[in-house]
C-alpha positions in Angstrom: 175.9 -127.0 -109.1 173.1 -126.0 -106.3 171.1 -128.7 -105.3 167.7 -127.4 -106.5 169.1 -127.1 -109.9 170.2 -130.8 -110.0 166.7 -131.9 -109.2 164.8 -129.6 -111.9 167.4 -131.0 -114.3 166.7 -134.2 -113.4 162.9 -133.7 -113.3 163.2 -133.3 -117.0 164.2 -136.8 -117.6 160.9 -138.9 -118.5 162.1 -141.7 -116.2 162.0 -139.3 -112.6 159.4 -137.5 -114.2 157.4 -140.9 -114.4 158.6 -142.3 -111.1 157.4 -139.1 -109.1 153.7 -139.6 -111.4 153.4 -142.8 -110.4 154.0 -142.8 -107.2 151.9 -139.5 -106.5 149.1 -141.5 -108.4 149.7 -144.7 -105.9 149.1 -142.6 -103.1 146.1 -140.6 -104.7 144.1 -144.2 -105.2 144.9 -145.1 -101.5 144.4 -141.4 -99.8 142.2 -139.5 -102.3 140.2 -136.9 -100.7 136.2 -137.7 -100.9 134.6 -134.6 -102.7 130.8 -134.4 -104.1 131.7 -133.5 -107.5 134.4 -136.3 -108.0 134.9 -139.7 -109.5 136.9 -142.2 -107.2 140.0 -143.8 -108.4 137.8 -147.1 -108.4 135.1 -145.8 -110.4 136.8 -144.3 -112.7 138.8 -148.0 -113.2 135.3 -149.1 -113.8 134.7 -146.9 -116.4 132.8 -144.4 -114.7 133.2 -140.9 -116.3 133.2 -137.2 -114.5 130.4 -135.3 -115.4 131.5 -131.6 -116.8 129.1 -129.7 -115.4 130.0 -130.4 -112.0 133.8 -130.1 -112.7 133.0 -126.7 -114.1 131.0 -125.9 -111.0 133.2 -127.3 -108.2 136.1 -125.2 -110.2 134.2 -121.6 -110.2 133.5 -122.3 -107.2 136.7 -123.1 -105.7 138.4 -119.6 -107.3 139.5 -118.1 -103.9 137.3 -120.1 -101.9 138.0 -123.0 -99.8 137.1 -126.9 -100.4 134.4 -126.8 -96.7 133.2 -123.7 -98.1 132.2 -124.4 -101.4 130.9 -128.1 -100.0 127.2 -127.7 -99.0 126.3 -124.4 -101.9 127.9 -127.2 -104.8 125.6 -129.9 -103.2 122.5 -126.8 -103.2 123.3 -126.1 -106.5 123.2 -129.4 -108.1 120.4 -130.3 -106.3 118.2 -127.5 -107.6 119.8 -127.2 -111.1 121.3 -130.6 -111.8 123.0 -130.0 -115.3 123.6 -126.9 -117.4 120.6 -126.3 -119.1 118.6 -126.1 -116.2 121.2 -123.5 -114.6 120.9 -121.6 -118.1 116.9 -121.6 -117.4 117.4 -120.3 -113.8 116.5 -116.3 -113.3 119.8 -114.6 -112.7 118.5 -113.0 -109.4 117.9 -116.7 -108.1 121.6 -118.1 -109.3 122.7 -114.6 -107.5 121.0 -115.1 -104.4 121.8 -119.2 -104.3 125.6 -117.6 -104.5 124.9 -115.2 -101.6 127.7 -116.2 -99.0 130.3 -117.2 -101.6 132.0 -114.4 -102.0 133.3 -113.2 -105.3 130.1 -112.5 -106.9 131.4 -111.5 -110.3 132.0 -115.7 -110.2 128.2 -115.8 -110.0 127.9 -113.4 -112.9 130.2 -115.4 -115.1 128.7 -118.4 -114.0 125.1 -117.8 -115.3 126.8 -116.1 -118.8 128.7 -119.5 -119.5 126.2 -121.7 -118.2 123.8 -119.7 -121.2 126.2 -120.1 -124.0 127.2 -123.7 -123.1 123.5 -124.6 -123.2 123.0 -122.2 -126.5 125.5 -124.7 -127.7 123.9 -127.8 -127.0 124.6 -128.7 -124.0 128.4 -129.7 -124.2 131.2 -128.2 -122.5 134.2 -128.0 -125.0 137.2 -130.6 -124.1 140.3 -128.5 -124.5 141.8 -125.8 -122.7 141.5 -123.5 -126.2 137.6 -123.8 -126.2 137.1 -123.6 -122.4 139.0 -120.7 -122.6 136.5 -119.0 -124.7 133.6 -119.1 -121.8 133.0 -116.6 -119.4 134.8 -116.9 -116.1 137.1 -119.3 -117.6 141.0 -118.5 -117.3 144.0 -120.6 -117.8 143.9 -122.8 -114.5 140.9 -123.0 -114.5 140.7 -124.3 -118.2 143.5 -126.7 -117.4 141.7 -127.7 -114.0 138.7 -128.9 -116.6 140.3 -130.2 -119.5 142.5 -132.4 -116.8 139.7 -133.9 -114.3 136.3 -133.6 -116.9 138.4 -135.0 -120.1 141.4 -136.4 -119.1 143.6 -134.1 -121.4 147.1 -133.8 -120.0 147.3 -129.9 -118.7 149.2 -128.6 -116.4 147.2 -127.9 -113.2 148.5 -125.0 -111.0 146.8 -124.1 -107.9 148.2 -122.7 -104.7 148.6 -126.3 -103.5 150.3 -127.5 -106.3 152.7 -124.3 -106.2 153.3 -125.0 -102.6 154.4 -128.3 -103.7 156.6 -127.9 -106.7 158.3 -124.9 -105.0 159.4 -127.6 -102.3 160.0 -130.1 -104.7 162.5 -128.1 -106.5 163.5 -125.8 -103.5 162.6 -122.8 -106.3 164.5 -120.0 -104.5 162.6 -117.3 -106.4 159.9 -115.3 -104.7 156.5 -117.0 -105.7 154.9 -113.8 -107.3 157.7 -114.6 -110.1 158.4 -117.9 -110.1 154.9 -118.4 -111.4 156.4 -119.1 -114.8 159.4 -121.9 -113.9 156.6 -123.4 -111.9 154.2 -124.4 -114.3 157.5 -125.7 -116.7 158.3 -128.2 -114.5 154.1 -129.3 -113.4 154.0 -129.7 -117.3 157.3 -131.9 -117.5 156.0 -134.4 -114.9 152.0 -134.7 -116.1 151.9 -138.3 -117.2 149.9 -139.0 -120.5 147.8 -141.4 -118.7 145.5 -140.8 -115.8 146.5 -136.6 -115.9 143.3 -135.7 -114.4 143.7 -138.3 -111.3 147.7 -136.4 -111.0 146.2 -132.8 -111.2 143.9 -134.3 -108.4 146.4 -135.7 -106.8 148.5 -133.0 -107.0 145.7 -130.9 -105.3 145.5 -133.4 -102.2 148.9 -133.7 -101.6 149.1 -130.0 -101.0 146.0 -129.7 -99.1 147.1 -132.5 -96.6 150.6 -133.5 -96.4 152.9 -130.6 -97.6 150.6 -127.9 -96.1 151.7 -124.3 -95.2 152.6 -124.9 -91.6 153.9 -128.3 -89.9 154.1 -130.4 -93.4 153.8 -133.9 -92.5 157.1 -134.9 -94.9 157.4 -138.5 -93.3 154.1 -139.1 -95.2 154.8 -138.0 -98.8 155.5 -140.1 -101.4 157.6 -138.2 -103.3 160.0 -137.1 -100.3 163.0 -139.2 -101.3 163.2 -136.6 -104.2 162.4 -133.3 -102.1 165.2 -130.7 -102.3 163.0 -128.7 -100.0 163.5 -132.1 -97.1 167.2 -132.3 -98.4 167.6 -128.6 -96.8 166.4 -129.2 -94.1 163.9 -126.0 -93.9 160.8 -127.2 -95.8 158.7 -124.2 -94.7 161.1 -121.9 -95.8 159.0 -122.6 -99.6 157.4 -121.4 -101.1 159.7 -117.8 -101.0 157.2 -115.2 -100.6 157.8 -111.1 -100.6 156.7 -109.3 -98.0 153.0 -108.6 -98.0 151.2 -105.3 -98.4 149.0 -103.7 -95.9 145.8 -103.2 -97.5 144.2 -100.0 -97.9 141.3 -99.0 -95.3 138.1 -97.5 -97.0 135.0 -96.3 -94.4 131.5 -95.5 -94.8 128.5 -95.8 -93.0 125.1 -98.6 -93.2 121.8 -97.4 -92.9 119.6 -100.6 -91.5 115.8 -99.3 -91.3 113.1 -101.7 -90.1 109.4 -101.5 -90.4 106.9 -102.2 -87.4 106.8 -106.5 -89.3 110.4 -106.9 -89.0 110.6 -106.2 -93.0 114.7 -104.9 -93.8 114.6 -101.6 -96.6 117.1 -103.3 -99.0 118.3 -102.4 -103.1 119.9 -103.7 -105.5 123.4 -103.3 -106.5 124.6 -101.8 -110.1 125.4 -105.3 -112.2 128.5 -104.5 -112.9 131.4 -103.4 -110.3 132.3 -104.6 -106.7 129.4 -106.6 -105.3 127.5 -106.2 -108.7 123.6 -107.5 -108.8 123.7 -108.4 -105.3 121.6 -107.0 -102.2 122.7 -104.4 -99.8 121.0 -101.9 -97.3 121.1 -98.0 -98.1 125.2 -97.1 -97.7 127.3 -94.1 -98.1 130.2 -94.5 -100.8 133.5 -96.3 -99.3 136.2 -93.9 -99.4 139.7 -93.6 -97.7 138.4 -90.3 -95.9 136.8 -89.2 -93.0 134.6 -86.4 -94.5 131.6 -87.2 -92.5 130.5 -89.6 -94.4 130.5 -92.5 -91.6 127.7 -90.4 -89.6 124.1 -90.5 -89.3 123.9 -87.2 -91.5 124.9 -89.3 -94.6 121.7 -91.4 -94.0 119.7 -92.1 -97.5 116.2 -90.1 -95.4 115.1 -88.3 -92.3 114.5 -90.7 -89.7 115.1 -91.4 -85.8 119.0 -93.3 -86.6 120.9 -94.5 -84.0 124.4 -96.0 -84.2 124.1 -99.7 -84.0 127.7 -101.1 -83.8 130.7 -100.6 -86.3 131.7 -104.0 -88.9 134.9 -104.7 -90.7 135.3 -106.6 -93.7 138.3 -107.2 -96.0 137.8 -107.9 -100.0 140.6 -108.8 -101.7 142.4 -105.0 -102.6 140.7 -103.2 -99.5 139.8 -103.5 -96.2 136.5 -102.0 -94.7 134.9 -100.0 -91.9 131.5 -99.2 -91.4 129.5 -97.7 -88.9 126.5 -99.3 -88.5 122.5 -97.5 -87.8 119.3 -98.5 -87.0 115.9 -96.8 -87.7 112.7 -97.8 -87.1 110.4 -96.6 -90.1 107.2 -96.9 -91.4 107.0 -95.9 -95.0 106.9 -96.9 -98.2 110.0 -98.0 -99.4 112.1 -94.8 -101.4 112.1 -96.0 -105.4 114.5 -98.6 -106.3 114.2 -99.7 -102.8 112.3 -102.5 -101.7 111.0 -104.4 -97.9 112.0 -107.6 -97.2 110.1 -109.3 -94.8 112.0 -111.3 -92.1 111.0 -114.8 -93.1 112.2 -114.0 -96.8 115.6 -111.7 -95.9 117.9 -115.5 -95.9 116.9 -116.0 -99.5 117.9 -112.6 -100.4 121.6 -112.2 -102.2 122.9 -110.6 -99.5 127.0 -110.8 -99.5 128.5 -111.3 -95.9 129.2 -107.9 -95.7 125.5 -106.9 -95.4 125.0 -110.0 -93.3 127.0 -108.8 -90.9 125.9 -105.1 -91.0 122.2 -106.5 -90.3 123.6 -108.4 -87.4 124.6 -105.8 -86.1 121.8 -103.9 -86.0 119.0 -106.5 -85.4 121.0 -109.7 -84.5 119.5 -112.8 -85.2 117.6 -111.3 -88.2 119.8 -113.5 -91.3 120.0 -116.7 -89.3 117.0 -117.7 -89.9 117.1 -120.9 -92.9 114.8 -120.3 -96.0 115.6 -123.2 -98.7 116.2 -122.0 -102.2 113.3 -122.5 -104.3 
């Protein structure tokens, strides 16, 4: 019998099962990671509870974004909208443009839709994956990822961490993008029915500084004496991954026109779709073809434009050329357009893309720091 297939069977016994829990929760009260929206191990002894809303927030946040990213907009938001109703009383446009930077704005969209039902509904997030489930922008993991940390219900948390991790654990020999399956099986085998929300945590922290991608520090895990992945000798070798896709390239061309007071022509974008009810300057449509469409004779309205620079940016199922122009102009702005004076153009919901298509043709001009109202 293969030696990864020994350890899963034995992972289904509740005495391994429990010894890896416990000892992943001794190490999790000595080595937790210290996040904004989390309880300590010692507070939570003390009876201190996690508040819901901020699990809900950290977690739609943290969708495809990293921990130091989502740090200081989590610590924005709940400063300015401290629970749920008050983010169900915000203007969309000001949730949107508080999100500017994130990424993933459809998160942002969701975001405001749940916040409005859960404060429709008094207030109170549900306390099981079923009824988290129901809100918008609220899938499986991160239901689980709630239910776990917010009410302590014993889910099976599965990030990329925690996949990292099992796939070691068990030396799962199957590429990743189909082991998806197995791997949550044996995450729900070994959640302990006390403290599941400190393991999915724990969990988390493990794979996010001790069994990381590259150079895993193995000497330091506390479930090593039961690693297949150690035992092989080749811990990097897991998780198995295919090979991985080039991503298609799309083009297009950015029109950046400035008045004579530094004000930026911007619109909004459709609410729905890539990018939806965020801020952009004038742009062609990003297509796979060179049709002329990355030139100055696309531009939106006659004016003097001259090529400013050229900026890539990769979304998730693309990647993305743009040629970059500059005009000066002094008009009033086309309809459904809109200036943007300089000092205000930081509080606008501009996604990085835009940022860096401004930079390049007025550099400097999103630097400069506008707090959020």
């Amino acid at each position: 019998m293969a030696l990864h297939e020994q350890t899963r069977k034995a992972a289904s016994g509740p005495t391994l099962s429990g010894e890896i829990a416990a000892r992943l929760l001794a190490w999790y009260d000595a080595h937790h990671r210290e996040l904004p929206w989390r309880i300590t191990p010692h507070a939570a002894a003390g009876g201190a509870r996690p508040d819901p809303y901020r699990i809900w927030l950290s977690e739609v946040m943290l969708q495809q974004t990293t921990v130091e990213a989502v740090k200081s907009y989590f610590r924005a938001f709940v400063e300015k909208w401290p629970d749920v109703k008050a983010l169900a009383a915000a203007p969309a446009e000001d949730v949107m443009k508080a999100w500017a930077g994130l990424g993933y704005y459809s998160r942002a969209r969701n975001l405001k839709a749940c916040a409005d039902l859960v404060a429709s509904q008094g207030g109170r997030f549900p306390d099981n994956e079923t009824g988290l489930r129901e809100l918008p922008g609220i899938g499986a993991y991160t239901a689980a990822a709630i239910a776990a940390i917010a009410f302590d219900r014993p889910a099976a948390v599965v990030d990329g961490n925690v996949e990292r991790v099992i796939s070691r654990l068990y030396s799962i020999a199957t590429p990743l993008s189909e082991a998806k399956p197995e791997i949550r099986a044996l995450v729900e085998r070994l959640v302990p029915q006390t403290r599941p929300g400190d393991f999915a945590q724990a969990m988390m922290d493990l794979g996010a500084t001790i069994c990381t991608p590259r150079r895993p520090r193995c000497m330091l895990c506390p479930v090593r004496e039961d690693c297949s992945a150690i035992l092989s000798g080749d811990p990097e070798r897991f998780p198995v991954r295919l090979p991985k896709v080039d991503k298609p390239l799309r083009r297009g061309a950015a029109f950046v026109a400035e008045r004579g007071d530094g004000a930026i022509l911007l619109r909004k974008r459709p609410d729905k779709g890539l990018l939806g009810g965020m801020t952009e300057v004038p742009t062609t449509g990003w297509t796979a073809r060179i049709d002329g469409a990355t030139t100055s004779e696309a531009a939106p309205f006659p004016a003097d434009w001259r090529r400013a620079g050229e900026i890539a940016h990769v979304f998730t199922h693309f990647a993305l050329e743009l040629e970059v122009f500059h005009a000066q102009v002094n008009s009033d702005a086309p309809e459904g357009h809109f200036w943007s004076l300089a000092h205000d153009i930081s509080g606008e919901a501009l996604p990085t893309v835009m940022k860096k298509v401004i930079e390049a043709a007025i550099p400097g001009a999103t630097k400069k720091h506008r707090p959020i109202d």
